[in-house]
DRENRO-961292 format. One record per residue (C-alpha): residue number from 1; residue in three letters; x, y, z. Coordinates in steps of 0.05 Angstrom, whole numbers, plus 5000, padded with zeros to 4 digits. Last residue first. Example, Ala and Ser with C-alpha at 12.3 -4.5 7.8 and 13.67 -1.06 7.14 Angstrom:
- num/residuo/xx/yy/zz
- 2/SER/5273/4979/5143
- 1/ALA/5246/4910/5156
This chain:
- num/residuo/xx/yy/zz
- 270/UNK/7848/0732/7110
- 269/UNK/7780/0758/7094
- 268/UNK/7772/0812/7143
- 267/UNK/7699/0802/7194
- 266/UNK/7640/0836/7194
- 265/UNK/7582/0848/7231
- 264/UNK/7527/0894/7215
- 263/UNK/7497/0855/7148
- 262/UNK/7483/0797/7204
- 261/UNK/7518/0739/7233
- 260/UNK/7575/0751/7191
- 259/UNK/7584/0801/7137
- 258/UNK/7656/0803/7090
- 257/UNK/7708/0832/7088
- 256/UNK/7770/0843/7029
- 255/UNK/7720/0824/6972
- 254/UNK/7727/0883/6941
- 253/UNK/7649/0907/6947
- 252/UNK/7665/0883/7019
- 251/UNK/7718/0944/7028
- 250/UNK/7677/0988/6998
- 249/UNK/7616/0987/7029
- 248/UNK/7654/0975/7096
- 247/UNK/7689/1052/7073
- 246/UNK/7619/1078/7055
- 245/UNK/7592/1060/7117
- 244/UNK/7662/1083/7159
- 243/UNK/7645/1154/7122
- 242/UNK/7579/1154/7131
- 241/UNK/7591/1148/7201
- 240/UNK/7634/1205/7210
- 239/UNK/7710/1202/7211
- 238/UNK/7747/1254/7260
- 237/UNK/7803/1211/7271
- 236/UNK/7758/1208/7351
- 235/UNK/7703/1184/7318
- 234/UNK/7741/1115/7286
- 233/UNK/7733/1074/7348
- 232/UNK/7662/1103/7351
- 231/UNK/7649/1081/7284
- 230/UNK/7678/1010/7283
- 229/UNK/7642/0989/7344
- 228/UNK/7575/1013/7315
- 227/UNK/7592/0974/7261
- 226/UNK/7604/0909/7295
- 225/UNK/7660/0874/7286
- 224/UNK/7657/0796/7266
- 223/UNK/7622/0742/7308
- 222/UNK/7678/0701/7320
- 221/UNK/7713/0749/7378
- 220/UNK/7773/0790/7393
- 219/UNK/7804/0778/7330
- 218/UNK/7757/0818/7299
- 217/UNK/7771/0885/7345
- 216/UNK/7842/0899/7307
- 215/UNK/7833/0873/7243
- 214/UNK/7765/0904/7237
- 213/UNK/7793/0976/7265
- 212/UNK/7845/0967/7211
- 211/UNK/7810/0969/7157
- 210/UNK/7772/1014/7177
- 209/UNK/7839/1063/7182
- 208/UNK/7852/1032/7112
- 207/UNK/7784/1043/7078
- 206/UNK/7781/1119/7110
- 205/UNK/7852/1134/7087
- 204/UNK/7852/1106/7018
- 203/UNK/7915/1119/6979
- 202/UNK/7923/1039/7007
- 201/UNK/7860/1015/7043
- 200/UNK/7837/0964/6988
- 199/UNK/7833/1015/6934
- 198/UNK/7789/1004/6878
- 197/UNK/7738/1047/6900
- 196/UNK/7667/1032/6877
- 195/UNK/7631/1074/6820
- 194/UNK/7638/1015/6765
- 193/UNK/7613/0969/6826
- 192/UNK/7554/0933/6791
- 191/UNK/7526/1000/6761
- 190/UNK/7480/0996/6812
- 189/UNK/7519/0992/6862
- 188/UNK/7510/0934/6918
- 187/UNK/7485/0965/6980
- 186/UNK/7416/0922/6974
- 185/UNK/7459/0858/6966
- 184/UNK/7501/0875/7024
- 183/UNK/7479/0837/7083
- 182/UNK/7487/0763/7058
- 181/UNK/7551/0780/7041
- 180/UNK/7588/0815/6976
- 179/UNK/7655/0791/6970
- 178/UNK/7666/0822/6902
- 177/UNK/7732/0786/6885
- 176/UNK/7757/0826/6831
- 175/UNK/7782/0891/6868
- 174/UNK/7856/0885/6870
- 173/UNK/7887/0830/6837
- 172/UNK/7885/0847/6766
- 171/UNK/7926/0907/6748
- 170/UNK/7905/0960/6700
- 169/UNK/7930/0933/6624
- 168/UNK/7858/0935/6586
- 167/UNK/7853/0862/6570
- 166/UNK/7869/0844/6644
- 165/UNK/7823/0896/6671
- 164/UNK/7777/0871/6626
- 163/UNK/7792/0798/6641
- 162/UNK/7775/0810/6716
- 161/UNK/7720/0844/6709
- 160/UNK/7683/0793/6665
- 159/UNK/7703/0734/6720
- 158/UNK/7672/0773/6777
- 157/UNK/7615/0791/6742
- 156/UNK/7594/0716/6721
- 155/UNK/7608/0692/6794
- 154/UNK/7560/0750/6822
- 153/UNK/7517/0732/6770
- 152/UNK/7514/0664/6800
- 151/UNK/7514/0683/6869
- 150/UNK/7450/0726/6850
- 149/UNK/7406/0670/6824
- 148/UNK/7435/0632/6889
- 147/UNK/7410/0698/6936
- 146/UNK/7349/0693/6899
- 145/UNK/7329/0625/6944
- 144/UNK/7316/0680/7007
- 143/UNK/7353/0679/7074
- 142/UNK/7409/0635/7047
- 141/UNK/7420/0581/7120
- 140/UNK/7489/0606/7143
- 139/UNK/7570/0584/7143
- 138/UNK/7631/0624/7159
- 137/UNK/7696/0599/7165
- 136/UNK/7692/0531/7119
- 135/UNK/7757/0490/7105
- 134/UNK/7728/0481/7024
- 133/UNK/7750/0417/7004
- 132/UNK/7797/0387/6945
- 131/UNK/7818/0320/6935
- 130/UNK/7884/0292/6916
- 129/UNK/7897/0261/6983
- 128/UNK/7882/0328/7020
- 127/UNK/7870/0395/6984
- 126/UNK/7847/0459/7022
- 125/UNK/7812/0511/6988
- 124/UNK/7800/0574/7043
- 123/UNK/7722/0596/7067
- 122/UNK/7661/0616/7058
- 121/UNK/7599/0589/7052
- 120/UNK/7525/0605/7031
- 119/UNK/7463/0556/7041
- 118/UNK/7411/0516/7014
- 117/UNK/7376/0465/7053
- 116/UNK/7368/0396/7016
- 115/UNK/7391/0358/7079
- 114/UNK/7398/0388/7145
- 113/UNK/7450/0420/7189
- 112/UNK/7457/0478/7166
- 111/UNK/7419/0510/7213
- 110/UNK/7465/0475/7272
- 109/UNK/7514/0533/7236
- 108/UNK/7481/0589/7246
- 107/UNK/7456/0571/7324
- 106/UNK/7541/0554/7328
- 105/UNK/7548/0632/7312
- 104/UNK/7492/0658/7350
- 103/UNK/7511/0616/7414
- 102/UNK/7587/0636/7409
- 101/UNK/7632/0582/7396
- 100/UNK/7694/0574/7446
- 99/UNK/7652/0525/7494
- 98/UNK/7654/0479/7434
- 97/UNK/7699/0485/7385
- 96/UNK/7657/0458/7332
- 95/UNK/7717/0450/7273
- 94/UNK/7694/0459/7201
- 93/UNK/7692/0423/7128
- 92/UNK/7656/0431/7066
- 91/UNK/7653/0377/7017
- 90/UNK/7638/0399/6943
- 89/UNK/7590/0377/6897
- 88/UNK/7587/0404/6822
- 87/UNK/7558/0449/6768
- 86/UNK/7490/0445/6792
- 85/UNK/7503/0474/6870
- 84/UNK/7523/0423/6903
- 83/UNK/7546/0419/6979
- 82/UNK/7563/0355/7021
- 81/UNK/7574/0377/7103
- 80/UNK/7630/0355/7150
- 79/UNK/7621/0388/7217
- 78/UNK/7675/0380/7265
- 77/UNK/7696/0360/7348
- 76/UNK/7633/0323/7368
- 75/UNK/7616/0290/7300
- 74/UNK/7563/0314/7250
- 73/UNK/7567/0284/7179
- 72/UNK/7517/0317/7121
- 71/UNK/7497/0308/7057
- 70/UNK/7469/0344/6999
- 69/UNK/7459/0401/7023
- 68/UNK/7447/0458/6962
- 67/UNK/7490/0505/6941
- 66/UNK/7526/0575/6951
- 65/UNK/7592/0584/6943
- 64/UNK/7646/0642/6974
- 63/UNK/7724/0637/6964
- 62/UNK/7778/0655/7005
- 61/UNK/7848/0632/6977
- 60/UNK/7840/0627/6902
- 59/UNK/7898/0648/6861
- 58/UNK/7863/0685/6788
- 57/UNK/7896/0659/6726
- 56/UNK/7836/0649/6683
- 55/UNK/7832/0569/6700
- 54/UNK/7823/0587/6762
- 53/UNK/7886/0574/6802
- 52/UNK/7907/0531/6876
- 51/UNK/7967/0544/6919
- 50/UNK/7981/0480/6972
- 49/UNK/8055/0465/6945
- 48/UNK/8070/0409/6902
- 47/UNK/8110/0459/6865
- 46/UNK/8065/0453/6795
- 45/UNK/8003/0482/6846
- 44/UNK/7940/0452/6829
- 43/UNK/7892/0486/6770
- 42/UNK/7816/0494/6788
- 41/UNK/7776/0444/6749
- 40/UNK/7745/0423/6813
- 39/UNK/7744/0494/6843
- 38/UNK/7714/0517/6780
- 37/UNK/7660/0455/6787
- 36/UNK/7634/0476/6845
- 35/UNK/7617/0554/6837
- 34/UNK/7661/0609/6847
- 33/UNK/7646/0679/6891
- 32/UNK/7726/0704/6905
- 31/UNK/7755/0731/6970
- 30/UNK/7804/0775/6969
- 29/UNK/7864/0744/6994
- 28/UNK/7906/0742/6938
- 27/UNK/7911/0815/6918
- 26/UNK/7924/0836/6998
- 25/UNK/7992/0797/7005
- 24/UNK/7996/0729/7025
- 23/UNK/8042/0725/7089
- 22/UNK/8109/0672/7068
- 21/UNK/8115/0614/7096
- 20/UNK/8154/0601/7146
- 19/UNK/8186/0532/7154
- 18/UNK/8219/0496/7215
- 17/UNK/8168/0453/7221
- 16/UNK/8137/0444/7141
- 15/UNK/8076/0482/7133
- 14/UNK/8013/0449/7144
- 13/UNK/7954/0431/7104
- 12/UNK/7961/0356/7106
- 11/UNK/7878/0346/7121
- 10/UNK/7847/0382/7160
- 9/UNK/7875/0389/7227
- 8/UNK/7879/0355/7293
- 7/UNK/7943/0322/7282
- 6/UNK/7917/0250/7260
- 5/UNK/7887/0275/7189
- 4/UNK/7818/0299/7182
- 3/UNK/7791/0276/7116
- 2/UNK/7728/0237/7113
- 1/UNK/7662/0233/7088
């Protein structure tokens, strides 16, 4: 299992010095539950460029799997581990900073760490000598084995929403991600989000000043935001906390955030 390339990073991700590339906008970073084999089949970019498709049009940037371990490599500076999930294997990839790591956070991923454990990940797509691997930002043991029956379903919805809003006109980026974590499958609507918001913070003011609370505290620290840090940054707006709830609720049902080291932490999916 290899990949890293001489610079420190994974693979040839980089832009080009002297090159900016251009800030994704909300629609293509909501993060998207796929199994294996769509990121294999997943089209490449015709520029040569580092922008991957589903075969039904949808960009992936963050995406969420859940599989089994197949393998694993553990070296001082990064984590390589083998995931498959019956439609495909996948390498996932991730830097152990340590010292930077917090204890619950490296305790999650030291889990992991074993073969034929199954476990959720998320993270970006990153190609490197014509192979693709998921550069992992969040990785955890599944707390129960329906959480892969549910993944599934999850991947199933995802892909039926999208064509009906395609079908019926509405636009398609907002809303079809359904970044659910670990923490939200009891939150999850019944009606399998027909009475969510489809706003991601714009026309919404509670989902955008939350929004912004998360941006602002989460890059403080890798455990995500808490909610009780959310709420009493948001008290003083005069927002109660069933309004913030509602609002993460929301917000994850979209796949804009997503739960960390438990379903009150939570981190923007960027």
């Amino acid at each position: 299992m290899s990949g890293y390339d001489n610079q420190g990073g994974f693979g040839s991700q980089g832009t080009p010095q002297g090159q900016t590339k251009a800030r994704r906008n909300y629609d293509e970073q909501t993060l998207i539950p796929v199994t294996m084999k769509q990121i294999i089949n997943a089209d490449g970019d015709p520029t040569g460029g580092n922008d991957i498709s589903l075969k039904d049009g949808r960009a992936l940037y963050m995406v969420k799997i859940v599989g089994c371990v197949r393998n694993h490599e553990q070296k001082s500076t990064n984590l390589t581990i083998e995931v498959e999930d019956g439609t495909g294997l996948i390498e996932v990839k991730t830097w152990m900073n340590e010292g930077d790591d917090c204890s619950a956070v490296a305790n999650l991923r030291q889990e992991c760490c074993q073969d034929h454990v199954f476990i959720r990940v998320i993270g970006q797509i990153k190609e490197f000598d014509g192979k693709r691997h998921i550069q992992a930002t969040d990785i955890r043991l599944l707390g129960t084995k329906n959480e892969l029956t549910y993944h599934f379903l999850e991947v199933a919805y995802s892909f039926d929403k999208y064509q009906k809003r395609k079908e019926s006109g509405m636009g398609v980026g907002m809303g079809v991600g359904m970044g659910y974590g670990i923490g939200n499958m009891a939150s999850m609507p019944k009606t399998m989000g027909a009475n969510v918001s489809m706003n991601q913070g714009g026309g919404n003011s509670v989902n955008d000043a939350v929004s912004s609370s998360i941006r602002k505290f989460g890059s403080e620290n890798d455990t995500g935001v808490n909610i009780s840090m959310i709420i009493e940054d948001l008290a003083p707006q005069g927002y109660s906390a069933g309004e913030v709830r509602t609002a993460l609720n929301n917000l994850s049902n979209e796949g804009h955030i997503y739960s960390t080291i438990d379903e009150d932490h939570f981190h923007f999916a960027e």
